[in-house]
C-alpha positions, -999 to 999 in steps of 0.1 A, spaced: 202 -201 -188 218 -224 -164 249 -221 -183 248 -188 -172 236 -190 -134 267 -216 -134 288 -190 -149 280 -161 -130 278 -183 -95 315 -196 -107 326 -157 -111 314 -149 -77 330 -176 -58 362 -170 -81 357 -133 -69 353 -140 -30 384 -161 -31 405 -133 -45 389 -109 -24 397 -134 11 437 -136 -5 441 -101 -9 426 -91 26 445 -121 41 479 -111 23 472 -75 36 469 -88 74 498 -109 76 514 -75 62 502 -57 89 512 -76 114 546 -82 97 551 -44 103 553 -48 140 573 -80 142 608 -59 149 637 -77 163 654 -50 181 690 -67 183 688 -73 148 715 -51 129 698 -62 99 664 -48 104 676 -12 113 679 19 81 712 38 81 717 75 73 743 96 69 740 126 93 781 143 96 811 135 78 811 98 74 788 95 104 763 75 99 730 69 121 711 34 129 673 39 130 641 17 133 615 24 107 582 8 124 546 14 108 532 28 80 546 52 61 520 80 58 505 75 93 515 102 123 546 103 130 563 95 165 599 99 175 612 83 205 646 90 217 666 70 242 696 83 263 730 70 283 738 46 280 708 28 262 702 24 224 667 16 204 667 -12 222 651 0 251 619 7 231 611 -28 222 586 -38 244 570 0 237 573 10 197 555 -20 183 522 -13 211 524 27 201 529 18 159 495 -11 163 476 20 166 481 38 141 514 57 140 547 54 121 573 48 147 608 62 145 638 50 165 674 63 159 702 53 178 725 85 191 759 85 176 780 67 196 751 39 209 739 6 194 744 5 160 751 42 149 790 48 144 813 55 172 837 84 164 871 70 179 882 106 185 868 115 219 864 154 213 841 146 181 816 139 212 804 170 220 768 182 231 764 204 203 778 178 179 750 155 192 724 183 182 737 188 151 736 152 140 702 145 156 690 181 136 701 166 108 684 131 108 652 148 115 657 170 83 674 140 61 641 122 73 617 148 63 602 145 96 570 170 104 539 172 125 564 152 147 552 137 182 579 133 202 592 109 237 624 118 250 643 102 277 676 112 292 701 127 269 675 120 238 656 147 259 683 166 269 695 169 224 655 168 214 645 198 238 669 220 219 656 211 187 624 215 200 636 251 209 648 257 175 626 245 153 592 246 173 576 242 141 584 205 130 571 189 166 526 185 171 528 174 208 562 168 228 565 144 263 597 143 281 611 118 312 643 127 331 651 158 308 663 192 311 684 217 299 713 226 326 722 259 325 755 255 346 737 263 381 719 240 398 726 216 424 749 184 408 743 157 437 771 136 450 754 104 435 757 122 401 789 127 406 797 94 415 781 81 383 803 102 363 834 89 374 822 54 371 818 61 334 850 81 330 875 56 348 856 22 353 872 -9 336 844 -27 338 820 -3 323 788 -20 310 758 -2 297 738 -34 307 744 -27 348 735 7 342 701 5 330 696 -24 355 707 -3 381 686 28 367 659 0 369 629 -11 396 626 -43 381 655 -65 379 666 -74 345 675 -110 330 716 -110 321 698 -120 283 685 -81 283 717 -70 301 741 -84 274 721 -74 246 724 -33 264 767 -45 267 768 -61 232 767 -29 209 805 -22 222 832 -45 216 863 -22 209 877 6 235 868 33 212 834 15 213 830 32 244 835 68 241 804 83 237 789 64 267 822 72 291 816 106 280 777 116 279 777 123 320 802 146 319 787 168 293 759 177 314 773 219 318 777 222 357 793 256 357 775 288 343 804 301 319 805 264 300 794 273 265 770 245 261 755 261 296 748 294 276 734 275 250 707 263 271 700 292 285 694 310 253 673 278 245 658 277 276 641 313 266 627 295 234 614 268 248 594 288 274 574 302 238 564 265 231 525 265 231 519 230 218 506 198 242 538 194 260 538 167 294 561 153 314 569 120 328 586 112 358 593 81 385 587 81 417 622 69 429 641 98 449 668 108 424 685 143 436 693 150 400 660 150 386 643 158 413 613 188 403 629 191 372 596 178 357 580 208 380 601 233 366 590 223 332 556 223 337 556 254 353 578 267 326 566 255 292 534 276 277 520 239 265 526 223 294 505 245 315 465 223 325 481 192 312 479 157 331 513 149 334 527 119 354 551 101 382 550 70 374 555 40 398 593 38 382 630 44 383 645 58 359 645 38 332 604 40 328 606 20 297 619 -11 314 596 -11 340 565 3 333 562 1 287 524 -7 292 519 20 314 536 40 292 527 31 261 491 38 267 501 73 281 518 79 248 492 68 225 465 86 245 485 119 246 493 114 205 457 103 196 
């Protein structure tokens, strides 16, 4: 009889310690998910999404949770999610980050006119259907907004809730400021072009040259450079640019979109965004009694408010 407590008292302990190494194994798994190096080429997935044009992407979560998407813009990369994916995948969703074509570690077409808006849509399209991406919540920033509304437009279907910061499709008539302007032919013509000074500059906070060289270090080569010389000046300013009429056929989509749509802005007076959040919310059948937010920001939000916004994000997906 003792012979047998013994034995089953030996089983149970045996038990409890296979129990503790499996649940302890399963936590330092966990927590392994959201340990992301963003700088690291080696951590990022690749897909194919043209001919011979491949896509860099951050896969950060777990697989079957909810799906977000956050897309970046000019003349940024993943990178500037870094401090905002792991917070947003911690609870509970699966967090995808692609590159555009022609920033951080996607390729960079060395022929100039394979840069086009529509070309950007396409690819983007078809990462989200190469991924098998549904029930899709989305962030879009800049030119990640500016590709992503259209697909939005299109394919209203694939996206649960959608927020947007400094995006908007141009149909060829509004006001371009001067300062816009100016921007433009600093990407166009200047030598001394660096992605890092951008986003400082598009910045409240000041950032350390270590975050500015990582934005500079994706492009080494002068064709390195050609989709970030040329994303400004494929905003459509006139009304008979075909990429304008695009929008505005889009535009009439979007209006038709009826899930939880917000928008989120800075407070920082910036002629070419400013009210375009208004118009959108004014606009957009979802976005109509939502909260939607100005944030105490430039506008590169993500650098200087991610806890703000990362909270925003999760309560608006959860």
């Amino acid at each position: 009889m003792k012979k047998r407590i013994l034995s089953y008292s030996s089983l149970l302990i045996l038990l409890s310690i296979l129990i503790f190494s499996a649940f302890t194994r399963e936590s330092k798994a966990d927590k392994d998910i959201f340990k992301t190096d963003f700088s690291d080429k080696s951590q990022y997935h690749f897909l194919e999404v043209g001919n011979h044009v491949q896509m860099a992407y951050l896969d950060i979560g777990n697989k079957n949770d909810p799906i977000v998407l956050l897309l970046h813009g000019e003349p940024a990369s993943a990178y500037l999610y870094r401090n905002i994916a792991p917070q947003i995948a911690a609870r509970g969703f699966r967090v995808i980050i692609p590159d555009l074509v022609g920033f951080g570690y996607s390729d960079k077409p060395e022929n100039p006119d394979a840069i086009t808006y529509s070309s950007q849509t396409e690819w983007l399209t078809n990462f989200i259907t190469k991924m098998e991406l549904d029930e899709i919540n989305l962030f879009a920033h800049d030119w990640g907004g500016m590709i992503g509304l259209r697909i939005v437009a299109k394919h209203q279907d694939k996206f649960k809730k959608v927020a947007v910061s400094y995006a908007y499709l141009f149909e060829g008539n509004e006001m371009i400021p001067e300062s816009f302007t100016g921007f433009k032919n600093y990407a166009k013509n200047e030598p001394a072009f660096s992605a890092g000074n951008i986003v400082n500059w598009g910045s409240k906070k000041a950032l350390p040259d270590s975050i500015k060289r990582v934005y500079d270090s994706y492009y080494t080569a002068e064709t390195d450079y050609n989709a970030v010389r040329k994303f400004p000046s494929m905003i459509p300013t006139e009304i008979a640019d075909e990429e304008a009429g695009l929008n505005r056929e889009l535009n009439k989509k979007l209006v038709s979109f009826e899930k939880p749509f917000i928008t989120i802005w800075g407070n920082h007076e910036d002629l070419m965004w400013k009210g375009k959040d208004v118009l959108l919310q004014n606009s957009i059948a979802g976005a109509k009694n939502r909260t939607h937010y100005i944030l105490d920001a430039s506008h590169f939000i993500q650098e200087d408010q991610a806890d703000e916004l990362s909270q925003i994000l999760i309560r608006f997906f959860e």
